[in-house]
C-alpha positions, 0 to 999 in steps of 0.5 A, a space after each residue: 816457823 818458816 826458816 832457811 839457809 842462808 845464802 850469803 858470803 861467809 854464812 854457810 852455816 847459819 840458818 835464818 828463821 822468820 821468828 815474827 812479823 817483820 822479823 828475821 833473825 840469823 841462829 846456828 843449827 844448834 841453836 835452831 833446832 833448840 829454839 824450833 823445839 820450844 816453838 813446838 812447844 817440848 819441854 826441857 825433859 823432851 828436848 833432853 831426850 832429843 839431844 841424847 838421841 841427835 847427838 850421842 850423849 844425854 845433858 844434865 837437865 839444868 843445862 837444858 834449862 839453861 840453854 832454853 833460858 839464854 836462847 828465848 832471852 837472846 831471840 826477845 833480845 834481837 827482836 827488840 833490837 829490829 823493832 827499835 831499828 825500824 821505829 827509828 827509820 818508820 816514825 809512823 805505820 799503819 797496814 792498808 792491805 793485809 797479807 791474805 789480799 796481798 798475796 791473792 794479788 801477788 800470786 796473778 803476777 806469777 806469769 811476768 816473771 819470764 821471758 813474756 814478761 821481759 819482751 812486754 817490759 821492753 815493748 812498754 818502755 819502747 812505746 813510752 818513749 815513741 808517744 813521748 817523742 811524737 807527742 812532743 813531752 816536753 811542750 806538753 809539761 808546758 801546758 800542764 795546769 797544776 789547779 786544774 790537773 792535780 787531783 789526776 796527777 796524784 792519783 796516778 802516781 799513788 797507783 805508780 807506788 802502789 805498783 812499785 809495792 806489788 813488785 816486791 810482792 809478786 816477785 816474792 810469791 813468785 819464789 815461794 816466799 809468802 810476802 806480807 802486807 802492804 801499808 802507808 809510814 813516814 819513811 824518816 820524815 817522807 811519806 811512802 808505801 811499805 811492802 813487807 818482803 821480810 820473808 824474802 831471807 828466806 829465799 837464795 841470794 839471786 833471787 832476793 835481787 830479783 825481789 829488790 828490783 822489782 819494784 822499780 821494775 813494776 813502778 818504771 813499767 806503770 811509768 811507761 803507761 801514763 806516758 803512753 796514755 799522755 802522747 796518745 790523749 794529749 793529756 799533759 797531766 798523765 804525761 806530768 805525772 810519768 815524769 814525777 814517777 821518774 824522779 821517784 824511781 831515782 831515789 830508788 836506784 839511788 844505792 848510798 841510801 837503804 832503798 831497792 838498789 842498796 838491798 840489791 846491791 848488798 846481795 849480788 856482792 853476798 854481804 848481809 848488810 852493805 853498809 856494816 860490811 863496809 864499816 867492818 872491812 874499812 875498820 880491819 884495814 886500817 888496823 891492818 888485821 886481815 880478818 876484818 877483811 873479806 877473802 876475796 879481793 874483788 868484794 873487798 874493793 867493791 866494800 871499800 869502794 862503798 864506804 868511800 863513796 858514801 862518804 863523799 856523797 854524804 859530805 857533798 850533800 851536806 855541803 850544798 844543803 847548807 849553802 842551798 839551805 842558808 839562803 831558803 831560810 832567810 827567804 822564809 819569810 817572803 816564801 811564806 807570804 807569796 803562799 798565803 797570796 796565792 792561797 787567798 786568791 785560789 790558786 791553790 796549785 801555785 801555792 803547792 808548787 811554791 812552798 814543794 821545793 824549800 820544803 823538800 830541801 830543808 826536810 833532806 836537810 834536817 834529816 841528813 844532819 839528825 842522822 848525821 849528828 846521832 851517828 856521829 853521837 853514838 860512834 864517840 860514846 862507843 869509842 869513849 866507853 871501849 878507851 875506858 874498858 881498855 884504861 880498865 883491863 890494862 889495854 887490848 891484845 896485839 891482834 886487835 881482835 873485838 870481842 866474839 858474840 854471844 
C-alpha cells in the first residue's frame, strides 16, 4: 500500500494512502500504521504486541478488536463515499488503456520535463503563431468544409485529447507516482477522456501543480503542430481543428469548475479542496468564529476571493442561459426541421454544425440548473435537520463550534 505525508496547509500530520483504484483517503499516523497492519494481514494478538512495543504499554485485547473493527468500517465507509462522488460527476466510464501501457507511455515523456523541454514548448507555440499569420488563419477557417473535412478535423482533436491525458501521465511518472489508466466517460453529461493521477497525493504540493497543468501543457503543444501542419500545407482542416483545441483548453483554464486550473489552483494555495475551503472560511466569518477561518491573511483573501467569484459566475451564467435558453426552445422546432432538410440532402456537416450550438447550450444549461437545484436541496435538508438537532438538545453552544469528526 503506497501512502505519504501530505503536504498541504494544516495537514502536518496526516498521512495519505492510496487505499484502492482511484481512491486516496487522509488518516493520522496512528490510524495508519493500524490499518497498514491489517493490509499486511496481522491479527488482533500480533498487532497487540506491536502496540506494546511502539508505544510503551500493552492494550486489552477487545480494545485492539475494537479499534481494527472501527477503522476498516471507517475506510469502506469514505471509499463508498468517493465512489458515489464520482459516479455522480462520471455517468459513465469505461478504461481504454490500461496502467501497465500508460505507464511504459509515460515514462518516454521523462525528458520533457526540463529546460529542453521548455525551449521546445516556447519554439512550438512561437512557430504556431508565425504559420498562422503567414497563412493567414483566419481566410483559411473561411475555406474550411466541414462535409469534406470533418473526418480529419476529429481525429485531430481526439489525438489533441489524448495528448492532454498523457500529460498528466507523464508528468505523474515523472515524480515517481505511478499514474493509472487512461479511458473514455461522460463528464456530467459531456464526453471526455480521463487519466487516472489518484496517486498524485502522493507526491508534494508543487509538484501536483506541475501534474495539473500538464495536460493543457501537452494539448496546447499538440494545438501548436496542427497550426504548424495548417499554415505549412494549406489545410484548413488542421488549421480548424487548432482552434477547436483552443476552445477545449479554455474550459480547462477555467478555474470555477473542477478542471486542471481548479485542482492547481487548490494546491499552489495549499488547501485540499478549494471549494470546501471556501465554503468552511465564508461559513467561519459570517458567524465571526476565527477558527473557521485560515491563519494566513493572504490565503483567507484568496479563499473568500473564490467563493465570491463563484457565485457571480454561477448566477451570471444562469442568467444568460435563460435568456439565450428561452428563445432556442421556442426555435426548436424550426431548428429540428432545418436538420432534417440538410440531412435529406446530404449535408450532413451542415446539419452537424446547426443542431452543435442549441445543443450545447441547452446541455450547459440543463446541467447548471440539476447541479444547482440539488446543491441547493441538500444544503436546506442540512440546515432543516441541524435547526431540529438543535430544537432537540436546547440549542448550541456560544462559540458555534460543528461537531468534531470521528
Amino acid at each position: 500500500m503506497e501512502a505519504a505525508w501530505l503536504d498541504a496547509e494544516g495537514a502536518t500530520q496526516t498521512v495519505v494512502c492510496h487505499v484502492s483504484a482511484d481512491c486516496c483517503l487522509r488518516m493520522s499516523p496512528s490510524a495508519y500504521w493500524l490499518f497498514a497492519n491489517l493490509r499486511e494481514g496481522r491479527t488482533h494478538e500480533e498487532i497487540a504486541t506491536l502496540a506494546a512495543r511502539k508505544f510503551g504499554s500493552a492494550p486489552l485485547l477487545a480494545d485492539v478488536a475494537r479499534a481494527c473493527d472501527a477503522i476498516l468500517a471507517k475506510v469502506d465507509e469514505q471509499t463508498r463515499i468517493v465512489e458515489a462522488r464520482k459516479r455522480r460527476r462520471y455517468v459513465f466510464r469505461i478504461r481504454l488503456l490500461p496502467e501497465s501501457v500508460v505507464g511504459r507511455l509515460a515514462r518516454r515523456f521523462h525528458g520533457v520535463f526540463g529546460l529542453w523541454g521548455i525551449l521546445t514548448y516556447v519554439a512550438l507555440i512561437t512557430t504556431a503563431g508565425i504559420a498562422q499569420a503567414v497563412a493567414d488563419g483566419p481566410r483559411q477557417l473561411a475555406r474550411f468544409q466541414p462535409a469534406d473535412d470533418l473526418a480529419v478535423v476529429l481525429l485531430a482533436y481526439l489525438l489533441a485529447l489524448v495528448a492532454h491525458e498523457f500529460g498528466h501521465a507523464a508528468a505523474c511518472s515523472r515524480y515517481g507516482a505511478r499514474p493509472g489508466g487512461i479511458g473514455f466517460a461522460l463528464y456530467l453529461a459531456f464526453p471526455s477522456l480521463y487519466c487516472d493521477v489518484t496517486r498524485a497525493w502522493l507526491l508534494s504540493r508543487w509538484q501536483r501543480v506541475v501534474v495539473d497543468v500538464s495536460g493543457v501543457v501537452f494539448e496546447s503543444a499538440a494545438a501548436a503542430v496542427l497550426a504548424i501542419l495548417g499554415g505549412a500545407f494549406q489545410q484548413p482542416a488542421f488549421t480548424f481543428a487548432s482552434f477547436l483545441v483552443l476552445s477545449n483548453l479554455v474550459w480547462a483554464l477555467n478555474p470555477f469548475g473542477r478542471f486542471d486550473m481548479y485542482w492547481a489552483l487548490t494546491d499552489a494555495i495549499g488547501v485540499v479542496d478549494l471549494r470546501a475551503e471556501s465554503r468552511r472560511v465564508v461559513r467561519g466569518l459570517l458567524r465571526k468564529d476565527r477558527d473557521g477561518c485560515t491563519e494566513q491573511t493572504w490565503r483567507r483573501v484568496l479563499v473568500v476571493g473564490y467563493a465570491i467569484c463563484t457565485m457571480g459566475i454561477i448566477g451570471v451564467f444562469i442568467y444568460y442561459s435563460l435568456r439565450v435558453g428561452a428563445p432556442l426552445v421556442a426555435h426548436m422546432p424550426q431548428i429540428v426541421h432545418q436538420v432534417r432538410y440538410d440531412v435529406l440532402q446530404g449535408r450532413f456537416g451542415t446539419a452537424l454544425g446547426t443542431v452543435m450550438e442549441p445543443a450545447t447550450m441547452l446541455l450547459l444549461l440543463a446541467v447548471m440548473l440539476y447541479r444547482t437545484g440539488t446543491a441547493g436541496i441538500r444544503l436546506t435538508l442540512r440546515q432543516w435537520l441541524r435547526f431540529r438537532a438543535r430544537a432537540q438538545v436546547g440549542g448550541t453552544g456560544s462559540d458555534g463550534t460543528p461537531p468534531a469528526a470521528v
